[in-house]
Structure formats: structure tokens, C-alpha cells
N, C-alpha and C positions, 0 to 999 in steps of 0.2 A: 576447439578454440575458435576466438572471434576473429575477425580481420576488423580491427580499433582504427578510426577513423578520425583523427585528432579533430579535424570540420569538417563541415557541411549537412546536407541533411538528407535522407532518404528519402523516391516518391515511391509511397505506398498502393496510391491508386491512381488510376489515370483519369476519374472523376474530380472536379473541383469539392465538391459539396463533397464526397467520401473524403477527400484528402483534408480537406480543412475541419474533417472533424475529429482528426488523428492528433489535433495537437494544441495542448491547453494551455493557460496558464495559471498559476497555480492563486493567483486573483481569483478565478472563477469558483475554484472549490471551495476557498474559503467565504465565497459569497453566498455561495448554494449550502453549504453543510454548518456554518456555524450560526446560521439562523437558526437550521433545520433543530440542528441539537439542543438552543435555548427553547426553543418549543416544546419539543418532547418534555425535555426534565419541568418546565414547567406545568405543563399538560399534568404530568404526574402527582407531582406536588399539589396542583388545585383539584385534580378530581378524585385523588387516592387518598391525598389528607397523613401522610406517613410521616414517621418522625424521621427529624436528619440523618440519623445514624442506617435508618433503610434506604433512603435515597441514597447515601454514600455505599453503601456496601453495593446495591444493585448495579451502581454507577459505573464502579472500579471492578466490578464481577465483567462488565459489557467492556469494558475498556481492556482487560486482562484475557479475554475471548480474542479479542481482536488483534493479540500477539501472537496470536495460535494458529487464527485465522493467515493472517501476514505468513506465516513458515509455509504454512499448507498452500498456500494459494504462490505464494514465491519457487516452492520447492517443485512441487509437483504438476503444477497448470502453468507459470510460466514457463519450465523449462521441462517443458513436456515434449518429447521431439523420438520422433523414431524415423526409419529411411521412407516411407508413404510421403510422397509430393505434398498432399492437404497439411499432415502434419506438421511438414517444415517451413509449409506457409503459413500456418497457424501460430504456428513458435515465434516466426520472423514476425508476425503485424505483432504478437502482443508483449514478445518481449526481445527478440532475437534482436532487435532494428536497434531497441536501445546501451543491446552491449556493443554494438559495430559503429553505433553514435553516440559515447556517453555524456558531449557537454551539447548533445542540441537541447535545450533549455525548456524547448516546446514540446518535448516528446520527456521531460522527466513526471508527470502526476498523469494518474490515468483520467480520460476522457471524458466530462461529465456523461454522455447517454451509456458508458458500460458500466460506470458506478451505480449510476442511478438504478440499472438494471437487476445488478448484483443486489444493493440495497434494499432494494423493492422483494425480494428474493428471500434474503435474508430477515428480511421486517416479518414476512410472514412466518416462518419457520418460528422465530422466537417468539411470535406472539402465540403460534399453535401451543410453544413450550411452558411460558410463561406468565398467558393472560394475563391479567391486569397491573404485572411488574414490567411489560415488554416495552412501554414509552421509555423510561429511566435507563433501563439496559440496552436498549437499542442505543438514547443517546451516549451512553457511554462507548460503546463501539464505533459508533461513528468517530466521536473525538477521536478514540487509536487508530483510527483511518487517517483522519486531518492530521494526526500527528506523525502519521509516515511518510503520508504525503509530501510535508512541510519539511522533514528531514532529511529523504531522500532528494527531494529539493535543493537543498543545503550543499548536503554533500556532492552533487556535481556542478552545482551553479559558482559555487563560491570554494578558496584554497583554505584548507587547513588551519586551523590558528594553533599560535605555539602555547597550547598550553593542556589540560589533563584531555579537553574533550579532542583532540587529537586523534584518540585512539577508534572514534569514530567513522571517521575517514579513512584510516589505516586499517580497521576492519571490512569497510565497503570494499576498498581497495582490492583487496585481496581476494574476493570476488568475483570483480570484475578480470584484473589481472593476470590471476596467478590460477587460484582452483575457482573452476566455474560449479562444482559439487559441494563446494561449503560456505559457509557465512553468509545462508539463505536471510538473519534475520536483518533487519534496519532497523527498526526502532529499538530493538530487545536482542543479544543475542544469547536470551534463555534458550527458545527452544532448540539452538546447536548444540547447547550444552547437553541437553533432555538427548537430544536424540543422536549425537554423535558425531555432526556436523559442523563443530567448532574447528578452525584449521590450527593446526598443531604451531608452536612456532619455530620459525628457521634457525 
């Protein structure tokens, strides 16, 4: 369990330039990624020439990846932690810090230079996969990035509204809170269901 830090903020590094690049705003993603994403699908569209119904299918195929992605990358690499020192330093910068601070504001989307790195990463794998369908699919993934991003955002920046989407935040919650083993997803909580990680209710 975490020791939950209603304010303030963590220093991460005792470097300026290292420290202030631990902490984004989520301005910035949306400036960097939702250009990026009208390009791609463009890009696609003008040099593939593909009827709507391919652009959409490949779109929502990248978008639907990146729900999966999200579980995998939540479950298992954020809260990757075993008793080695490096480990639990490794835990604490990329995700340990933000269950011990969950309303520092500037620490809820990740970083543009570790996105961009992942991205970059990721861009090639699917294009090794998918040649000349990888612009379209890529941008669909991206948007289910920007839309976690943008979500998980949500959810600690701002309270609950009383109404269905509620259950949003009460599922983060719970999380954070209560089991730090379950209700890995944020945008989707398909793949708790898929794999067993839904938390049961009280």
C-alpha cells in the first residue's frame, strides 16, 4: 500500500532540467498528438486512396490495440516492483510517485520525451506488421492514448459528477484506494474483465 499524500509534490531528481521534465501538462499532449494523428489518417487516405469503411475499420482496430496496450503497460510495467533498490526506483519515477500524489496535476499524463519514445517504438513494430495500413492504425492508437491520457486526467483533476459517468471515478478509485491489483484499466475496463482483474463489489 501507498502512503496517499492529499498535497504537495515529489522531487524526483535533484537536477532542474531532469525534474522539470517529469511533469506535463496535458496542453502539451494534446498539442503534440492530435496534429500527429490528423496526419497520419490523412497521409493514409491521400496516398492509399482506401474506401471509408477501411480507414474506419483500421482506425478503431489501432484504437482497440491501445486498450490492451493500456492493461499491459498499466499492469505489468507500471507496477512492476520487486525488493532490488533499481526496481523500486524504477516503480516510484514512473508510477509509484503518482499513487503517493494523486491530485499533483502535473504528474497525471506521461511525459512527452517517454511517449514519444514508446511511439517511436511502437510506429515501427506496426509498420514492420502492417505496411502500408500502419499510418491509419497507428493513428488510431494514438487517439486511445490521447483518450487516456485526457481521462485519467479527468479523474484526478476534477470531483465526480452526479450522474451515470460516476462510475468512472469510482472505478479509478478503487484502485487507487482500496486494491492496488485490480481496475488496471482507465479508459476500458474490458481487459479486467478478459483477465480477471475487475474488483469484485463490496
Amino acid at each position: 500500500m501507498y502512503t496517499v499524500k492529499a498535497k504537495g509534490r515529489a522531487r524526483l531528481f535533484k537536477s532542474e532540467i531532469l525534474e522539470s521534465g517529469t511533469k506535463t501538462s496535458p496542453i502539451a499532449i494534446l498539442a503534440i498528438y492530435v496534429p500527429l494523428v490528423a496526419f497520419l489518417v490523412w497521409y493514409f487516405y491521400s496516398h492509399v486512396h482506401p474506401t471509408f469503411l477501411t480507414l474506419a475499420i483500421m482506425f478503431f482496430a489501432g484504437l482497440f490495440t491501445w486498450t490492451f496496450f493500456e492493461y499491459i503497460l498499466h499492469r505489468y510495467i507500471f507496477h512492476f516492483v520487486n525488493e532490488t533498490k533499481w526496481a523500486q526506483r524504477f516503480h516510484y519515477l514512473i508510477h509509484g510517485v503518482h499513487h503517493e500524489y494523486p491530485k499533483d496535476r502535473l504528474r497525471l499524463v506521461m511525459p512527452p520525451m517517454a511517449s514519444l519514445v514508446i511511439a517511436v517504438l511502437f510506429f515501427f513494430i506496426f509498420n514492420f506488421l502492417l505496411g502500408k495500413f500502419v499510418s491509419v492504425f497507428f493513428g488510431g492508437f494514438i487517439t486511445g492514448y490521447i483518450c487516456y491520457d485526457m481521462i485519467h486526467y479527468t479523474l484526478h483533476a476534477f470531483r465526480a459528477p452526479k450522474n451515470k459517468l460516476k462510475f468512472a471515478w469510482e472505478y479509478h478509485n478503487v484502485h487507487h484506494f482500496k486494491h492496488h491489483d485490480k481496475a488496471y484499466g482507465v479508459s476500458s475496463p474490458l481487459w479486467d474483465i478478459v483477465f480477471g482483474t475487475y474488483p469484485k463489489k463490496d
